[in-house]
C-alpha positions as CSV (number, residue, x, y, z in Angstrom):
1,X,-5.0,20.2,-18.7
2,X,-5.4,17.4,-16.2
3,X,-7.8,15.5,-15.5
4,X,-9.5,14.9,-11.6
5,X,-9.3,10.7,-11.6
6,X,-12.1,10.0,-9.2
7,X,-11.4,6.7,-7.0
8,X,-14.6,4.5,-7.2
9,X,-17.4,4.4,-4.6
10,X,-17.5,2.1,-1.7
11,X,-19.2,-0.7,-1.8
12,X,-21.7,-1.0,1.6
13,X,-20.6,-4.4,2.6
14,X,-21.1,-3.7,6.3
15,X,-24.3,-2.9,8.0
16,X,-26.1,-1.6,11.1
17,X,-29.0,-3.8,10.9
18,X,-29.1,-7.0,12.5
19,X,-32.7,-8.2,12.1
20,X,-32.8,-11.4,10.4
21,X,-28.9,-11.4,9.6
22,X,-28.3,-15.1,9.4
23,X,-25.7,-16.0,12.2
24,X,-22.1,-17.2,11.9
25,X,-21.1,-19.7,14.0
26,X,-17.0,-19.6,14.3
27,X,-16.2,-22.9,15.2
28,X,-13.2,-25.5,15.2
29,X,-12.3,-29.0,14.2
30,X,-13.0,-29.7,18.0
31,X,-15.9,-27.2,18.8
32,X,-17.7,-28.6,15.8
33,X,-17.6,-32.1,17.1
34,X,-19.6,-30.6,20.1
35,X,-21.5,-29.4,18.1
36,X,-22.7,-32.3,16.4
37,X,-23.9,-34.1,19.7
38,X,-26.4,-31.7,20.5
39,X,-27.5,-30.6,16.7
40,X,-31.2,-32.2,15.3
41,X,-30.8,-34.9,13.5
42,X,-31.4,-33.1,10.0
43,X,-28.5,-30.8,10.2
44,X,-26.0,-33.9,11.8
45,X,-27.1,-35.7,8.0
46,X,-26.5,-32.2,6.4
47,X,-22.8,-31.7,7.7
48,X,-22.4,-35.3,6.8
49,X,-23.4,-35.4,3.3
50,X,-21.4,-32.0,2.9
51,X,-18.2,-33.5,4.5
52,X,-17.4,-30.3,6.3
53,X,-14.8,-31.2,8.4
54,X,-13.7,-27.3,9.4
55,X,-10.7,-27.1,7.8
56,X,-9.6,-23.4,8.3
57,X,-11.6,-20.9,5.7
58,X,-14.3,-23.3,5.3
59,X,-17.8,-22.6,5.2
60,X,-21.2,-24.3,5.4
61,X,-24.9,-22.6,5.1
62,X,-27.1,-24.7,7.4
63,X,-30.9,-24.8,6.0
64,X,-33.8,-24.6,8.0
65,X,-36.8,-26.6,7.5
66,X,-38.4,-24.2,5.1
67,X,-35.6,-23.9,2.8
68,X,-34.0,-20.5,3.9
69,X,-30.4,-20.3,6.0
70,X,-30.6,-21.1,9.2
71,X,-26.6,-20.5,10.3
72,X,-23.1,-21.0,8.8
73,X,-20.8,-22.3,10.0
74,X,-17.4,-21.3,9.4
75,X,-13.9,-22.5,10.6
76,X,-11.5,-20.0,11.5
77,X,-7.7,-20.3,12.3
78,X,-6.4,-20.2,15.7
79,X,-5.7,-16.2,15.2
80,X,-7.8,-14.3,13.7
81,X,-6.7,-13.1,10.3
82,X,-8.9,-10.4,7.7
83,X,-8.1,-13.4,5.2
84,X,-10.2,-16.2,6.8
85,X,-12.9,-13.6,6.5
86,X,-13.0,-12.6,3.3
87,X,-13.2,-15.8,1.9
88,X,-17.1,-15.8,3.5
89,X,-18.6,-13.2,0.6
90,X,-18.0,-15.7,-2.4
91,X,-19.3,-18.4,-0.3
92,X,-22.3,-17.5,0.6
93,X,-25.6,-16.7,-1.3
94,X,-26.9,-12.6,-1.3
95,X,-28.1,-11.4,2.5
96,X,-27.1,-10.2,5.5
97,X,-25.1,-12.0,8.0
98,X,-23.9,-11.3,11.5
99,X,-21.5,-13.3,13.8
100,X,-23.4,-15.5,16.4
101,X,-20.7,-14.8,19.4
102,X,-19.0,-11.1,19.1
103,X,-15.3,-11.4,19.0
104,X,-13.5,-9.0,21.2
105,X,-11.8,-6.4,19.0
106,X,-8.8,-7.6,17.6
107,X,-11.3,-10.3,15.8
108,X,-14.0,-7.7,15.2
109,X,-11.9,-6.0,13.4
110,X,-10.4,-8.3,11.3
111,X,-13.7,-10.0,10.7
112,X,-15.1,-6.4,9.6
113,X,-12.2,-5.8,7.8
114,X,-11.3,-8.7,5.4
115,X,-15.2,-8.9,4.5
116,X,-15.2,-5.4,3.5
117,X,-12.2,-5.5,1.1
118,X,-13.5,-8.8,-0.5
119,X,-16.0,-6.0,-2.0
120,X,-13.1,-4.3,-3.4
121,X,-14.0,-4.3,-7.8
122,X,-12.6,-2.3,-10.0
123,X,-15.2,-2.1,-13.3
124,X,-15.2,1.3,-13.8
125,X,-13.6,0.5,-17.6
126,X,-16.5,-2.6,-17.9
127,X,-20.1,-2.0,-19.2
128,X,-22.5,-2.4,-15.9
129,X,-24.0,-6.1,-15.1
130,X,-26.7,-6.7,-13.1
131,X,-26.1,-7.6,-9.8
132,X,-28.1,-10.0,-7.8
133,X,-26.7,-8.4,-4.3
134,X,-23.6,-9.2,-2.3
135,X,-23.7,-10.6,1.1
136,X,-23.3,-8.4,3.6
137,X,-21.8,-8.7,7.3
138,X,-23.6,-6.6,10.3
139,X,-20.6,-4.8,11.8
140,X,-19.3,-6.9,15.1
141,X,-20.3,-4.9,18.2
142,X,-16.7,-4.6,19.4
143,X,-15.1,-3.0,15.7
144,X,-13.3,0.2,16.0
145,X,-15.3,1.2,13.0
146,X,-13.6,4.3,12.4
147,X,-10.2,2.4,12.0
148,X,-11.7,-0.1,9.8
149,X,-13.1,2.6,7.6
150,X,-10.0,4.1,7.6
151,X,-7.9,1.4,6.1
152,X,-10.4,0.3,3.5
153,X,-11.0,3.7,2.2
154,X,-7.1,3.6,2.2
155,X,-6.8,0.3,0.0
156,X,-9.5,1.0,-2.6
157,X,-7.5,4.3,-2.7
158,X,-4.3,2.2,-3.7
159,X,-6.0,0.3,-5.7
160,X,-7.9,2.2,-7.9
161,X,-5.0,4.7,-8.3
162,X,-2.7,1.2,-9.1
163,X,-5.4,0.0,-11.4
164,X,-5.9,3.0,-13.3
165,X,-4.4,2.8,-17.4
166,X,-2.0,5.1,-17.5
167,X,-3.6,7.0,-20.4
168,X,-6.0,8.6,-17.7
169,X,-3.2,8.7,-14.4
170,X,0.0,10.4,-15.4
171,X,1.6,12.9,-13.2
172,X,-0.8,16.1,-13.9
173,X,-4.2,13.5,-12.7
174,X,-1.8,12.2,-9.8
175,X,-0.8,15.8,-8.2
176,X,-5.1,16.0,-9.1
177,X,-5.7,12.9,-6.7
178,X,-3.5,14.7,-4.1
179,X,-5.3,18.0,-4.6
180,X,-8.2,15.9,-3.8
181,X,-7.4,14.2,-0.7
182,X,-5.6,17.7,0.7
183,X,-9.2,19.5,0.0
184,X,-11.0,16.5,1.8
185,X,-8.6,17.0,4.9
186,X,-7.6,20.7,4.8
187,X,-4.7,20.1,3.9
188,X,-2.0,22.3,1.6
189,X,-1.1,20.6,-1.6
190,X,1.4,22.8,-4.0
191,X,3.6,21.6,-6.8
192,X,6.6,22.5,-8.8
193,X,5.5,21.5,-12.9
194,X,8.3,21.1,-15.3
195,X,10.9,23.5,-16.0
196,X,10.7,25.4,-12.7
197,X,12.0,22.0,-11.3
198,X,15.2,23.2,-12.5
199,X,15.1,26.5,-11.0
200,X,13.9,25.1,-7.8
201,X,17.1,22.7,-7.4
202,X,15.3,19.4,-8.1
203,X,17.0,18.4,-11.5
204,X,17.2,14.4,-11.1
205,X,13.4,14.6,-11.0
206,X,13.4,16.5,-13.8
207,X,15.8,14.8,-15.9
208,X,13.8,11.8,-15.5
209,X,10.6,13.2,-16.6
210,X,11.8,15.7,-19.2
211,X,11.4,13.2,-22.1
212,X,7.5,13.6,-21.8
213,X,7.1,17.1,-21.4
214,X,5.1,18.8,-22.5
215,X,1.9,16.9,-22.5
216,X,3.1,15.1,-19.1
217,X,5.5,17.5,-17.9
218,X,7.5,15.9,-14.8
219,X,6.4,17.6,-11.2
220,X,6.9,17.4,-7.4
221,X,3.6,17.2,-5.5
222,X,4.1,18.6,-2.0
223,X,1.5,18.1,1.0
224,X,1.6,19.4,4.2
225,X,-1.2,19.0,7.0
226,X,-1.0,18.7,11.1
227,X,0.2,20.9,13.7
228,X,3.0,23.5,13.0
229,X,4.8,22.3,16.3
230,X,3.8,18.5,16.1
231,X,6.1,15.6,15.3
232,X,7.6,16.0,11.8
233,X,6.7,13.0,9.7
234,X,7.9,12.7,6.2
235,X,5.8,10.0,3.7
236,X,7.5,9.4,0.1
237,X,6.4,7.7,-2.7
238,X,8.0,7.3,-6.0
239,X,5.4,8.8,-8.8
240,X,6.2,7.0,-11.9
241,X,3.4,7.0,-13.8
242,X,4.1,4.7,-16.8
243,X,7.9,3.6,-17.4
244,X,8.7,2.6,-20.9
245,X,12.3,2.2,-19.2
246,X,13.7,5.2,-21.5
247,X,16.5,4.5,-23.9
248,X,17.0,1.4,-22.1
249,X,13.3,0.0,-23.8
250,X,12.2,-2.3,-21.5
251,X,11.3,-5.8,-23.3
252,X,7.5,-5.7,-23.9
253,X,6.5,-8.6,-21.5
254,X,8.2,-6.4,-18.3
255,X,6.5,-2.7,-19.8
256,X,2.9,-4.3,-19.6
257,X,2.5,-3.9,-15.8
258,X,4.5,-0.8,-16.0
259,X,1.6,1.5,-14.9
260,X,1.6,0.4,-11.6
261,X,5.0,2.0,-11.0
262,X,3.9,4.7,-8.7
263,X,2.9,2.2,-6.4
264,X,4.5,4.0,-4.0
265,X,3.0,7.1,-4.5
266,X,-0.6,5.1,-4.4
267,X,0.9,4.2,-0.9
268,X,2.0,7.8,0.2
269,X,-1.1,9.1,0.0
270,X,-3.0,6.1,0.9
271,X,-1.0,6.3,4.3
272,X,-1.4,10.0,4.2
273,X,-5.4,9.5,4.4
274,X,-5.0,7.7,7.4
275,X,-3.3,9.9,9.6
276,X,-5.1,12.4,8.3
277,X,-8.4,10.8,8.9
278,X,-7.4,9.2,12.6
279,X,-6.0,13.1,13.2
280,X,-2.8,12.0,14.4
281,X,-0.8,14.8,16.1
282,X,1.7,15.2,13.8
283,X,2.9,17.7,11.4
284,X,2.7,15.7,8.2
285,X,4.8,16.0,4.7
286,X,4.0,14.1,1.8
287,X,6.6,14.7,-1.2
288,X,5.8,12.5,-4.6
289,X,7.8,12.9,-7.8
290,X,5.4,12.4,-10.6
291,X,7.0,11.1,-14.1
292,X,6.6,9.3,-17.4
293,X,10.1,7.8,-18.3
294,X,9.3,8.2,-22.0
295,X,11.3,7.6,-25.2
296,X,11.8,10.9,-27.2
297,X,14.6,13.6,-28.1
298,X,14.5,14.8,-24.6
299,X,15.4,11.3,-22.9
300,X,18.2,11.0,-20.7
301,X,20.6,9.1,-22.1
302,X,23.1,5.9,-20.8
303,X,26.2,7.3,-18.9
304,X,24.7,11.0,-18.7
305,X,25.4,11.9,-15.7
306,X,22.9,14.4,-13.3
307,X,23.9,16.6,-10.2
308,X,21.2,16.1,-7.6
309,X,19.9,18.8,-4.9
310,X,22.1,17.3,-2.7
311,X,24.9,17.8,-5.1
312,X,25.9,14.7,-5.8
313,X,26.9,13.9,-8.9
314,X,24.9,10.3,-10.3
315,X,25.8,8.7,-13.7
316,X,22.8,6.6,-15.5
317,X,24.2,3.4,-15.8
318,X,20.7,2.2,-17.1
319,X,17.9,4.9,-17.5
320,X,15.3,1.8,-16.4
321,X,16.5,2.6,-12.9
322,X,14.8,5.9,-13.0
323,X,12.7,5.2,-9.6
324,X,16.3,5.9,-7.3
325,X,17.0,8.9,-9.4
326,X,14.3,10.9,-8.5
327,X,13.6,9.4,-4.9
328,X,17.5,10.7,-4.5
329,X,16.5,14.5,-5.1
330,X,12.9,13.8,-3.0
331,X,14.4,12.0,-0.4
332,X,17.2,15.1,0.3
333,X,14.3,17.5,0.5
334,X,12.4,15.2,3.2
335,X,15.3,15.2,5.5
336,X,16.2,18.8,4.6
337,X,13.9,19.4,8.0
338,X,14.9,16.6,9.7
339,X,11.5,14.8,10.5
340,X,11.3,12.3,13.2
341,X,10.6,10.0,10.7
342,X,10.9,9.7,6.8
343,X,9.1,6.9,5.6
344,X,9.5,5.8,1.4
345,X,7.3,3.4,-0.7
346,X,8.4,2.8,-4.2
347,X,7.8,0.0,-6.5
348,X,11.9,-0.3,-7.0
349,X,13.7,-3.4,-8.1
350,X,12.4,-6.4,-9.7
351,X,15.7,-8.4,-7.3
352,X,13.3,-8.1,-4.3
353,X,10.7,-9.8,-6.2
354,X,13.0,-12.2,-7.0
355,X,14.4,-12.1,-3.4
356,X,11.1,-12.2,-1.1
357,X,8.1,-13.1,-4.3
358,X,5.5,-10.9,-5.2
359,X,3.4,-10.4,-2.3
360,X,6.2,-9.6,0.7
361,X,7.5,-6.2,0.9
362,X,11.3,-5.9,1.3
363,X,12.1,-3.4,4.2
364,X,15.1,-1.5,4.9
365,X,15.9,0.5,7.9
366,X,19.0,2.5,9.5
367,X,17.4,2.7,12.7
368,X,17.0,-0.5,15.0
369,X,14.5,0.6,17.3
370,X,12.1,1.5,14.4
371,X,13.0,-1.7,12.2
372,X,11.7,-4.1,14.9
373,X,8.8,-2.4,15.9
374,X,8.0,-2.0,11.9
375,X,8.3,-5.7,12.1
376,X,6.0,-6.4,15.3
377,X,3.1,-4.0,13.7
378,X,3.6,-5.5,10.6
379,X,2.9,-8.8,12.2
380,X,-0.1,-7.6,14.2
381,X,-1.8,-6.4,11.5
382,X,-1.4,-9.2,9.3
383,X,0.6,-7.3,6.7
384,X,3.7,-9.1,6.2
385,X,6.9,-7.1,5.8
386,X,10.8,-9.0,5.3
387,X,14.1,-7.1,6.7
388,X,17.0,-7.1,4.2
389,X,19.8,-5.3,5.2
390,X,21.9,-2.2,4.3
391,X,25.1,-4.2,4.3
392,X,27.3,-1.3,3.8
393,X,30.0,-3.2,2.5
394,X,28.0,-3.3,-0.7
395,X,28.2,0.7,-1.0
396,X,31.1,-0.1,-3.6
397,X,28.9,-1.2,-6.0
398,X,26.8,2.3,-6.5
399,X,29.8,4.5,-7.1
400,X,30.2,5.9,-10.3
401,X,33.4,6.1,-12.6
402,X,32.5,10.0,-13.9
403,X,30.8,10.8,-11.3
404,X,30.3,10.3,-7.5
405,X,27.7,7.4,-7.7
406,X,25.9,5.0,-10.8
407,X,22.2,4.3,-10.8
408,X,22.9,0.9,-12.3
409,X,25.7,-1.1,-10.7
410,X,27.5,-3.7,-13.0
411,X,27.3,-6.6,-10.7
412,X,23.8,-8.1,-11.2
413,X,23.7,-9.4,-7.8
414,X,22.3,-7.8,-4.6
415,X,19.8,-5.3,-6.2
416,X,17.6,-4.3,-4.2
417,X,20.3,-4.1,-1.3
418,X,22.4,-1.8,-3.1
419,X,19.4,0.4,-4.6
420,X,18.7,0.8,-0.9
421,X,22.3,2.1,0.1
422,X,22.0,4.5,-2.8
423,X,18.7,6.1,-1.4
424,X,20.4,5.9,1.9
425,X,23.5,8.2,0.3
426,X,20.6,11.0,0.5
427,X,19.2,10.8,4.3
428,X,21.1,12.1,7.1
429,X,22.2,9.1,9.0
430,X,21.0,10.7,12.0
431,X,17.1,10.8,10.6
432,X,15.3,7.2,11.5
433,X,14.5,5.7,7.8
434,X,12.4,3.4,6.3
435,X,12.2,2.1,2.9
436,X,9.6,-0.4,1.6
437,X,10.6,-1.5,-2.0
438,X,7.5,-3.2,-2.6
439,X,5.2,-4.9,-5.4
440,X,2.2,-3.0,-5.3
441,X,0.3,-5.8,-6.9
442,X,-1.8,-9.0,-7.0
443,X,-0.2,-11.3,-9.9
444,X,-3.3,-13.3,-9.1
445,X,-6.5,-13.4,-6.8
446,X,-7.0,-14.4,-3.4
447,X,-10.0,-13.8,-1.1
448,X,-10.1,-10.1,-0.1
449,X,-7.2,-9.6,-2.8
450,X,-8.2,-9.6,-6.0
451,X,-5.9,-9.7,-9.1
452,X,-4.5,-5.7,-9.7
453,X,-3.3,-2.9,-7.5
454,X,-2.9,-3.8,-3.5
455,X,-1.4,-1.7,-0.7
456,X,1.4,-3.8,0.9
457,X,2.6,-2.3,4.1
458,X,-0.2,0.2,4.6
459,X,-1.3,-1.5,7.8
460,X,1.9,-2.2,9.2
461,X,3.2,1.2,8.8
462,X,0.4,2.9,9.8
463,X,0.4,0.9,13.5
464,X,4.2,2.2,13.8
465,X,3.0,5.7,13.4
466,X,-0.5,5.2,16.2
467,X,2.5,3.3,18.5
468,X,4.8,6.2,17.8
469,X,2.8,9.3,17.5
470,X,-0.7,8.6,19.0
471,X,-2.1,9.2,22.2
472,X,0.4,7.9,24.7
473,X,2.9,7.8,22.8
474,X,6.5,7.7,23.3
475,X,6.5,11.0,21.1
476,X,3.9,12.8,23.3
477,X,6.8,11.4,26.2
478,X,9.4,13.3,24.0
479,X,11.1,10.3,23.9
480,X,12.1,9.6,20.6
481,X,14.6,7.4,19.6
């Protein structure tokens, strides 16, 4: 029986109060010259002693003359970025702050933003310490605080289900999690569990999983909220909740991180809570294959070969590449209804790691219009996404010899190009398409980042969906592209 993982509470690092919140004072190289010509005399000797210069992130508590905080000051870059913000927790001592000017609310946000996931700790595994108190940031006047909440609640959600050992998340506590949200939003959450994933025509995902089954029998979680006639949207994420790498044993220093390979299913239904929450008018889908790609009697084996639901016929080169082999049966059932939009996350090839590093997301796209303004959200939101490209001339590389296409090609080059063009083999060219083959994780800690799980596009995507789907829209125009 599975277990309900619970994602951990939120810590309240943003407050309505503002009586005797120490002010922030945002200030530049330049401004804080200025600023020193009309400052007493006492604080010109403390900036000096300090040798705050306001470099960008840097931060300085001003005391008054009775030994309490009198301001901070705090450089920020030129545009405003949740980063620069959530360097200020660790800075500064336990209290509540407040900004002395109020941004207007592309800063507000961010500001409220980046100090709220600095907060982000995942100890649920480590005996309690006592905590002196956190500092904590009166919300900026202008925040859209119900879009701030949003995406924070959204990436502790990622990060927790990221985090989690995969001795308490395999795929019965992730379809839980889902249950969860889809209760939270009234949504409709079903699933197909093990055998009757062969009766239902999804036998990739089952092959996959089979090897574990019983005790973590493979499954399709399918979610369905929004309007009946509303804008199809399709959100996938690959659901694999620990990968040993099958017959093809991964080496033991690239299976230690291998419980954050459902990443992308972290992201699906992170993504899914905020349209959800923000009650976008669409008619939302959320499809996640849940698996362990175990070792046993059961495991698919190298140069099997699987018919999919689309009936194409894949041979396992290498039964590490699991991730394509059940997005391929996933991804034919998403456009099966031909949404205005399918959308993938999945923690795919280590090549785009190589490609792009940890921490930038590799995106693929068959439709222009969508790719670029991808790109532009991604950049407005401060969540960095690269274009690689589908370079179809590569498509020779994924077919198979027995069979119509290989999960592992034998040229080592190009990975995560050509595991993109063999996902693409099951959309309908005329569907728009996007596939973010993506890290899902913090290799080490930044401010607002901490070492562990992280959602990586989440943002981005999520602005494309408002731009294309919100109020105003170019949907509500009927003008798709």
């Amino acid at each position: 029986m599975s277990r309900t993982f619970s994602l951990s509470p939120i810590p309240i690092s943003l407050v309505d109060r503002a009586r005797g919140a120490v002010p922030i004072a945002q200030i530049t190289p330049k401004t804080l010259a200025a600023w020193l010509k009309t400052a007493p005399a006492r604080l010109k000797r403390w900036v000096r002693a300090m040798n705050f210069e306001a470099d960008p992130g840097a931060a300085l508590a001003l005391p008054a003359p009775d030994g309490r905080i009198q301001r901070v000051l705090f450089a920020q870059a030129k545009e405003p970025s949740p980063w620069d913000y959530a360097q200020l927790p660790a800075k500064l001592p336990p209290g509540t702050y407040r900004l002395e000017i109020e941004p207007e609310q592309i800063a507000a946000d961010a500001a409220a933003l980046g100090w709220a996931l600095a907060a982000y700790d995942f100890a649920r595994y480590r005996q309690a310490k006592k905590k002196a108190g956190i500092a904590v940031l009166v919300w900026p006047k202008a925040t859209d605080r119900a879009a701030v909440t949003r995406a924070v609640e959204a990436t502790f959600m990622v990060r927790d289900l990221v985090n989690a050992p995969a001795n308490d998340l395999g795929p019965g506590e992730l379809a839980q999690a889902a249950r969860v949200l889809a209760r939270r939003h009234g949504a409709r959450m079903t699933e197909i569990v093990g055998e009757a994933l062969l009766k239902k025509g999804y036998p990739a995902v089952h092959m996959v999983g089979r090897a574990a089954s019983p005790a973590r029998a493979p499954r399709l979680i399918d979610l369905v909220w929004g309007r009946a006639g509303a804008p199809r949207i399709t959100l996938v994420g690959k659901g694999v909740c620990f990968d040993s790498g099958g017959l093809d044993l991964k080496p033991s220093s690239n299976m230690k991180l291998m419980k954050k390979d459902m990443g992308g299913a972290a992201h699906a239904l992170g993504l899914a809570h905020m349209v959800m929450a923000a009650k976008l008018d669409v008619r939302l889908r959320v499809l996640i294959p849940a698996v362990e790609n175990s070792v046993s009697s059961e495991a698919m084996r190298p140069l099997d070969v699987v018919r999919t639901r689309k009936g194409l016929t894949v041979e396992i080169g290498n039964t590490d590449a699991e991730g394509r082999v059940i997005l391929a049966d996933t991804l034919t059932e998403a456009a099966r209804e031909a949404p205005a939009l399918i959308v993938d996350f999945a923690t795919l090839t280590g090549a785009a790691r190589i490609a792009l590093g940890t921490e930038l997301p590799a995106l693929f796209c068959n439709d222009e219009p969508t790719a670029e303004a991808l790109l532009a959200a991604s950049k407005t939101a401060a969540d960095p996404l690269w274009r690689l490209p589908l370079w179809a001339p590569y498509g020779k590389h994924i077919e198979g010899h027995t069979a119509d296409l290989t999960n592992a090609p034998e040229s080592a080059h190009a990975g995560a190009i050509t595991a993109a063009l063999f996902l693409e083999r099951f959309v309908k060219p005329s569907i728009p398409w996007v596939h973010l083959d993506l890290m899902a994780w913090n290799t080490s800690s930044r401010p607002g980042r901490p070492e562990g799980g992280e959602a990586m596009g989440l943002r981005a995507v999520f602005a494309l969906l408002v731009d294309r789907f919100g109020p105003g829209s170019r949907a509500k125009q009927k003008r798709i592209k």
